[in-house]
C-alpha positions in Angstrom: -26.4 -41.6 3.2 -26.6 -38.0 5.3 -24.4 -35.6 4.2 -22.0 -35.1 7.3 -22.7 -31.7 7.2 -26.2 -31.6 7.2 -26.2 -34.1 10.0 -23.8 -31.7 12.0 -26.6 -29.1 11.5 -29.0 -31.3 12.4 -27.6 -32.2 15.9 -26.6 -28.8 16.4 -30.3 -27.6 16.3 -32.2 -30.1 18.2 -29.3 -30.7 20.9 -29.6 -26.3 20.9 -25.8 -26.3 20.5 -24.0 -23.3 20.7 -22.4 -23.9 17.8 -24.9 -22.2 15.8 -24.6 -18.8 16.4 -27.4 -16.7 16.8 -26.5 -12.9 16.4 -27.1 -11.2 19.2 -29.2 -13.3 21.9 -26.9 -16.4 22.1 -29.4 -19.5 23.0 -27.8 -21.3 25.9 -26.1 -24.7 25.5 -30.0 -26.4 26.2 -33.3 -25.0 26.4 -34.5 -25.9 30.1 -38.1 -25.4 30.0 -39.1 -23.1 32.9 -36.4 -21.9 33.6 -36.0 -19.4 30.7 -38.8 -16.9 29.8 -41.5 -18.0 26.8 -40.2 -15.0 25.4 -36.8 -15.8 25.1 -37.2 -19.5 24.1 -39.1 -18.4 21.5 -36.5 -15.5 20.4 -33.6 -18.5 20.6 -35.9 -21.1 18.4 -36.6 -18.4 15.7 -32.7 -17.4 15.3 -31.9 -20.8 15.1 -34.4 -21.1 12.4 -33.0 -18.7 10.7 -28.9 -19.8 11.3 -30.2 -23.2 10.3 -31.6 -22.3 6.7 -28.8 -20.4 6.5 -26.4 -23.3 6.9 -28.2 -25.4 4.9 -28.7 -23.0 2.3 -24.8 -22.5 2.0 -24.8 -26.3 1.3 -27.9 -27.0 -1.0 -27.6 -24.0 -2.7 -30.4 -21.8 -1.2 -28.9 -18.9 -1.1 -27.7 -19.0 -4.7 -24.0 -19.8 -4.8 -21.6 -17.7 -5.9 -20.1 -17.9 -9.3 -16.7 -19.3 -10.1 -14.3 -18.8 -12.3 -10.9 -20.5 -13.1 -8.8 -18.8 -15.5 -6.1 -21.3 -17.2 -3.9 -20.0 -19.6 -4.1 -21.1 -22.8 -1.6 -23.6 -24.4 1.2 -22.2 -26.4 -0.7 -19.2 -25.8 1.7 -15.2 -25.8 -1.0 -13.4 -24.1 -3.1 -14.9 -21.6 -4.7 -11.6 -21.1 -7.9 -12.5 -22.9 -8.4 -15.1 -20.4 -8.1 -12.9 -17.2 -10.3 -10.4 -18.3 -12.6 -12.5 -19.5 -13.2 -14.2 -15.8 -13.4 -10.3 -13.9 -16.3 -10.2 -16.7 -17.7 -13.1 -15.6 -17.4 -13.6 -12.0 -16.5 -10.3 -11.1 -19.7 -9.1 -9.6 -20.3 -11.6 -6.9 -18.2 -14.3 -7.9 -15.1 -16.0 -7.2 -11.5 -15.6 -9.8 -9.0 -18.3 -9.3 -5.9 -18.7 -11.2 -4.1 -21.8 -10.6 -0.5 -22.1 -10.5 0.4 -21.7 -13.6 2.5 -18.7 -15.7 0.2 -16.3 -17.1 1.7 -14.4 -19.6 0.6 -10.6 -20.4 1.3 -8.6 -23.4 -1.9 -6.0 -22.9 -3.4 -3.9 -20.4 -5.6 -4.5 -18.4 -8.5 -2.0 -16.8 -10.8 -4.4 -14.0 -12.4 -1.6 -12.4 -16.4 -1.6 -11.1 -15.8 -5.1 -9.6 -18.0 -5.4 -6.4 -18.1 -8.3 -3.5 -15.3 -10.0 -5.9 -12.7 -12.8 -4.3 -9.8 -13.6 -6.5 -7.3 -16.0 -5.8 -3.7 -16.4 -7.7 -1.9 -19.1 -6.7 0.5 -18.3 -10.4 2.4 -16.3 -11.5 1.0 -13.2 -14.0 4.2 -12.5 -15.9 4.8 -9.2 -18.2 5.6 -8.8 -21.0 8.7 -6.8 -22.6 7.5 -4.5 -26.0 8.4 -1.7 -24.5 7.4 0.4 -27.7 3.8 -1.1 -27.1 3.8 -0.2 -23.0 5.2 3.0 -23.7 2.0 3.7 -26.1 -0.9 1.9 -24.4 0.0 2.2 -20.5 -3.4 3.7 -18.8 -3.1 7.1 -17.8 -3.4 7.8 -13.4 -4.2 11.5 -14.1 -2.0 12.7 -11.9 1.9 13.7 -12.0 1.6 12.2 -15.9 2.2 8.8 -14.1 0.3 5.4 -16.0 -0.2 1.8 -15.1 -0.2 -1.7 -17.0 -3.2 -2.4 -14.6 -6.0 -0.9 -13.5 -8.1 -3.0 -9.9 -10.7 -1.6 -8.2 -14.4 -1.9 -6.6 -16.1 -2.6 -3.8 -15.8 -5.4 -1.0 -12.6 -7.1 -2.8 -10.3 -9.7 -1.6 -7.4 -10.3 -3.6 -5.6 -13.0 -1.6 -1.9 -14.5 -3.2 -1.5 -16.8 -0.3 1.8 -16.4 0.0 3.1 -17.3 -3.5 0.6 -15.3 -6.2 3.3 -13.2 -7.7 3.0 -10.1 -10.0 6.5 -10.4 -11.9 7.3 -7.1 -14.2 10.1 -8.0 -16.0 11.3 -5.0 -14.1 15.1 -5.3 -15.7 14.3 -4.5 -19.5 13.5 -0.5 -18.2 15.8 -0.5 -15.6 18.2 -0.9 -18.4 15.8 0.9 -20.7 15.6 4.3 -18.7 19.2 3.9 -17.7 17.8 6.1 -14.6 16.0 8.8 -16.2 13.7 9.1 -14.2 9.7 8.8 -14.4 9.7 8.0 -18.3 6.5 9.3 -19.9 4.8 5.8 -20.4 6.7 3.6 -18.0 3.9 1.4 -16.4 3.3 1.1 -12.6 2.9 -2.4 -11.9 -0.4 -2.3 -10.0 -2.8 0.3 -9.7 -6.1 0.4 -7.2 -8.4 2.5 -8.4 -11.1 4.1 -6.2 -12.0 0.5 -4.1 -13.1 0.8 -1.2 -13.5 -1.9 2.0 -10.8 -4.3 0.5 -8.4 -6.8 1.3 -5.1 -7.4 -0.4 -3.2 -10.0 1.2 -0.2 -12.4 0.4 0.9 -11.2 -2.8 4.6 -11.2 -3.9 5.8 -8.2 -6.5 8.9 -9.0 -7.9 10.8 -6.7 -10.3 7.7 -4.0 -11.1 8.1 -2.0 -14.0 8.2 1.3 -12.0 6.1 1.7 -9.0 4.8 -1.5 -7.6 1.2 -0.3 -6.1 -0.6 2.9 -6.5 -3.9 3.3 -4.3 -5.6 5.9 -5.5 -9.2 7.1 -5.6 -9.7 5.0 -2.4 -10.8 4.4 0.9 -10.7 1.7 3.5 -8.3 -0.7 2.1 -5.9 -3.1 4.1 -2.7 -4.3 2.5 -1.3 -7.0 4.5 1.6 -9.8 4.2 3.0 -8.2 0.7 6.3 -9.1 -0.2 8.4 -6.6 -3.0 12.1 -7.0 -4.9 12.6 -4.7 -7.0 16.3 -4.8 -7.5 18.6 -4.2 -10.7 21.0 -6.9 -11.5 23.0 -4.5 -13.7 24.1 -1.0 -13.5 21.4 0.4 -14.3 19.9 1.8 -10.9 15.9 0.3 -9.7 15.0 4.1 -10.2 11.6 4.9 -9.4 10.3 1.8 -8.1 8.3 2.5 -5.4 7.3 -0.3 -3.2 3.8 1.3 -3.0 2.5 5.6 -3.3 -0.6 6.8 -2.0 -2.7 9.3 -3.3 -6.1 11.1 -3.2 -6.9 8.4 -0.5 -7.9 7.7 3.2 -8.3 5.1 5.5 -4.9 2.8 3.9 -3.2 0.1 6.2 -0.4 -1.2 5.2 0.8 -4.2 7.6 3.6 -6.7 7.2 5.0 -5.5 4.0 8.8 -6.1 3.0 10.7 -4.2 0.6 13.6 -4.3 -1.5 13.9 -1.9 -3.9 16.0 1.3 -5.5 13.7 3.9 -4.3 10.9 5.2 -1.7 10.0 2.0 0.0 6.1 3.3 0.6 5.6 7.0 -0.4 2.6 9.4 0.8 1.4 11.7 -2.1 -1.4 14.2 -3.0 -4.1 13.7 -0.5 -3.7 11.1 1.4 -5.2 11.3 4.8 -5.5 8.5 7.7 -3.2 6.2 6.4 -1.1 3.3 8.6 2.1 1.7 8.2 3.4 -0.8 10.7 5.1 -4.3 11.2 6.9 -4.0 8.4 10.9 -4.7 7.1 12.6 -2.0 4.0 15.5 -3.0 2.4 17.9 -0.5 0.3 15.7 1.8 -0.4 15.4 5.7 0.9 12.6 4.8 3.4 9.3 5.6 4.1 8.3 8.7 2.1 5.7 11.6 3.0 5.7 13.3 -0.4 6.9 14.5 -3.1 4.5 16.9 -2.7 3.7 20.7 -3.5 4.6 20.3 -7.7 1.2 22.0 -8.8 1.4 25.8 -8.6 -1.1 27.2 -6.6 -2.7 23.7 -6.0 -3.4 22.9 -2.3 -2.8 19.9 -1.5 -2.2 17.8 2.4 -1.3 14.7 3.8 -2.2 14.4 7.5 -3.4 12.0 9.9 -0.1 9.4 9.4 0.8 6.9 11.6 3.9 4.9 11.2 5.5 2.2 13.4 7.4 -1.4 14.5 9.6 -0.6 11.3 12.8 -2.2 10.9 15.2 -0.6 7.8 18.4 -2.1 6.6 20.5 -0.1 4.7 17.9 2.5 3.9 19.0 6.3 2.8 16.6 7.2 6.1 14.2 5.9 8.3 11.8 8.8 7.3 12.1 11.6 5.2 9.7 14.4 3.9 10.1 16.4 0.5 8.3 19.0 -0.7 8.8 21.1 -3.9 9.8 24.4 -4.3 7.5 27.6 -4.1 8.6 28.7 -7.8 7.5 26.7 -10.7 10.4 25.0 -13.0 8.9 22.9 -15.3 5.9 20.5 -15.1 5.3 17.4 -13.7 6.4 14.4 -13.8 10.0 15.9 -13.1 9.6 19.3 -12.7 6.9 22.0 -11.3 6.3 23.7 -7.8 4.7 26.5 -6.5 1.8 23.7 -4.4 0.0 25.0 -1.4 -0.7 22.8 1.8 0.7 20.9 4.6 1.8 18.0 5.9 0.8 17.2 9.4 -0.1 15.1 12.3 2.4 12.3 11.1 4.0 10.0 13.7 7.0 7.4 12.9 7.7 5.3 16.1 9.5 2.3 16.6 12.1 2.0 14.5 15.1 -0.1 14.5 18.1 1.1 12.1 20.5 -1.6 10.6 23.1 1.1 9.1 21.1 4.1 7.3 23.2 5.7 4.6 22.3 9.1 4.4 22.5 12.3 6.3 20.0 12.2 9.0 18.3 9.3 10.1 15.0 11.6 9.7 14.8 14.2 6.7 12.9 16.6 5.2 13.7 18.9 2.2 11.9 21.5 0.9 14.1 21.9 -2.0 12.9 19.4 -4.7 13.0 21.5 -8.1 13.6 20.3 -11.8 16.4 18.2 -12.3 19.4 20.9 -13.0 17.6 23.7 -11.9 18.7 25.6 -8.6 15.7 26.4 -6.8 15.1 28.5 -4.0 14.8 26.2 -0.8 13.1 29.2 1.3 10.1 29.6 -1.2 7.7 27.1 -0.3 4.4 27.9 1.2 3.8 24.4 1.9 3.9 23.8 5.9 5.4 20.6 7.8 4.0 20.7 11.2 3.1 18.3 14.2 5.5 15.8 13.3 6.8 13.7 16.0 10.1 10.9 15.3 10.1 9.0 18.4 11.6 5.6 19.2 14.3 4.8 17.0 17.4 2.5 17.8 19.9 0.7 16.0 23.3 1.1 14.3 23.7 4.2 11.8 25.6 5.4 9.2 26.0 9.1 10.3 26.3 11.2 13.3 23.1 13.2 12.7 19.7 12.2 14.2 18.2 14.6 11.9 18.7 17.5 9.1 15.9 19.0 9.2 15.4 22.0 6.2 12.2 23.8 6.2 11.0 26.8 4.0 12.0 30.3 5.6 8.2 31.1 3.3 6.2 28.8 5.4 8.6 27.4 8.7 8.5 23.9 10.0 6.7 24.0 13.1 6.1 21.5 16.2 8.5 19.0 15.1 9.2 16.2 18.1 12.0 13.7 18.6 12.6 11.7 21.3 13.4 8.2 22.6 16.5 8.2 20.3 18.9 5.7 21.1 21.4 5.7 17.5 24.6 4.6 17.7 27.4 4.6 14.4 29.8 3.0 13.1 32.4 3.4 16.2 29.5 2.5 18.5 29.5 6.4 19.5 25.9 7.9 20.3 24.2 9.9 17.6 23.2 13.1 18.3 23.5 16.0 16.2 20.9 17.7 14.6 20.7 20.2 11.8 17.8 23.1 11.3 16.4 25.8 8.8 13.6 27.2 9.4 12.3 24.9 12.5 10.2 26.5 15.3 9.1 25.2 18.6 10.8 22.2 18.5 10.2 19.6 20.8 12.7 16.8 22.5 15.5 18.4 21.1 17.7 21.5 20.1 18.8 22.6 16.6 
């Protein structure tokens, strides 16, 4: 008997359907003799050709099908990691990764970089492990800010697709408890980490209690992050403390669209370098907001984020909507937790659209230029970093705090061209917001410090 899809094809070609598409001439519904040029008919009849051994090569195998791997963890099995990375080897130049649902259970890192036109579906769950002494000693270094990771992603032409249930689970509560709020632990694994990939998809994926940060894109260009879901809450009282719902850095070209997060810290954080980068449709629980830095910790480093669009956000119970930090022009310390003295600027950053559900801190927008090393009292007029061409625009809700803004800029290097307006805030006693605080601001526009 015909295959029903090669007799689809077939009708399709000899009726001249325009169901087959034929790049750019599109061969009308039927070929009418005179009425078209030779020319044309000919053009029409050679595309369809071509679409036709396409289609039949996609069902044959013509066209050499792509190679598939399905990753099952083994039975009885601690560490499953084996298994992964032996499917990225496998299938993960050109192929297809699936991982059924099932619990995978990982006990070692893992580093799945150089993967190129690689599809990987996880319909599981990958699960953690808890040796913290072995984490501690074998996460992979970032490079940057002394930060590490548990996993390492990247390539080109990636699709990394959870379909709405794929979940990366952390066991995030053994170093809440651990770190007892110290914050960034030398060794203390992000999560996820997506290293220089470029034109890439990431799409339906749930994080649930990450290990620190959740995602760090870095080294990379032209990546969309859509649908994500990440809870990183602590269910003792030991705070979520640095766990990020995703950072940014040394990267352009970043969407992120339809992300919700719940977590103890920045919800989605803008670091070294990150230019052209998108944030939108998108819900933050508890957290402090959407971060632009920190920024400025490497003396004499120059450094810039610019290009930033942010907008249709909705934040319950946030610190801020938006907030941007910079260090300190003198050096205290090195990173992760201390340093300054960075060169730079932040600018041409828009947030728009956003509806408040009772911020907490105040200032429903923020910036500092004050971060120093924890205990030491820095000198908040000393940065030469520069925050300009900001604009905060759009914002309504219910607030915890009379002030739309408190804005504190270096006297070294003053905030300039900062712009808020469409502000409809209300608090607590359904009285209108609108007090603002300044240092250092010049040429405001929309409002008056």
């Amino acid at each position: 008997m015909l295959d029903p899809r090669l007799h689809s094809i077939w009708i399709k070609f000899f009726r001249g359907s325009a169901g087959i598409s034929t790049g750019r001439i599109s061969c009308p519904g039927k070929l009418r003799g005179i009425e078209y040029r030779a020319s044309l008919i000919k053009t029409c009849l050679f595309q369809s050709i071509v679409i036709l051994w396409r289609e039949l090569g996609a069902i044959c195998g013509a066209d050499n099908p792509r190679a598939t791997c399905i990753a099952r963890p083994q039975p009885n099995s601690t560490d499953d990691t084996p298994v992964i990375l032996d499917a990225f080897k496998q299938c993960g130049q050109g192929g297809n990764i699936i991982f059924p649902n099932k619990t995978y259970h990982i006990n070692t890192v893992m580093n799945t970089i150089g993967l190129k036109d690689c599809q990987i579906d996880l319909y599981g769950t990958m699960l953690w492990g808890t040796n913290i002494t072995y984490w501690l000693a074998n996460s992979l270094p970032l490079g940057y800010q002394n930060q590490s990771s548990a996993w390492f992603l990247g390539g080109t032409n990636l699709t990394f697709r959870g379909h709405g249930h794929g979940t990366l689970d952390g066991n995030g509560q053994t170093w809440y408890d651990f770190v007892n709020g110290v914050s960034n632990y030398p060794g203390r694994p992000h999560a996820l980490t997506i290293w220089n990939t470029t034109d890439s998809v990431l799409s339906g994926l749930r994080f649930v209690q990450s290990q620190m940060w959740t995602m760090t894109i870095i080294h990379s260009q032209h990546v969309l992050l859509e649908d994500i879901y990440v809870n990183s809450t602590s269910h003792t009282h030991s705070p979520a403390r640095n766990t990020d719902g995703a950072d940014t850095m040394f990267s352009s070209h970043i969407t992120f669209s339809r992300w919700t997060v719940a977590n103890g810290d920045d919800s989605i954080s803008l670091k070294a370098n990150s230019t052209d980068i998108s944030i939108k449709d998108s819900v933050f629980y508890k957290g402090l907001g959407v971060a632009i830095g920190s920024i400025g910790q490497y003396k004499d480093v120059f450094e810039l984020i610019e290009n930033v669009y942010v907008g249709n956000v909705t934040c319950v119970d946030t610190a801020y909507a938006a907030y941007v930090k910079t260090w300190t022009g003198e050096q205290a310390g090195y990173p992760p937790n201390g340093g300054g003295g960075g060169l730079g600027y932040a600018r041409n950053v828009t947030f728009t659209n956003f509806h408040m559900r009772n911020s907490t801190k105040k200032g429903v927008f923020y910036i500092t230029q004050c971060t120093t090393f924890s205990g030491v009292a820095g000198d908040c007029n000393s940065s030469l970093f520069n925050v300009r061409d900001v604009r905060f625009e759009n914002a309504t809700g219910l607030v915890g705090t009379d002030y739309v803004a408190d804005l504190q800029c270096s006297a070294a290097s003053p905030g300039e061209g900062i712009e808020i307006k469409g502000v409809d805030l209300r608090d607590e006693d359904d009285e209108v917001v609108g007090m603002y605080e300044c240092e250092n601001v010049v040429d405001t526009v929309g409002f008056s410090c």
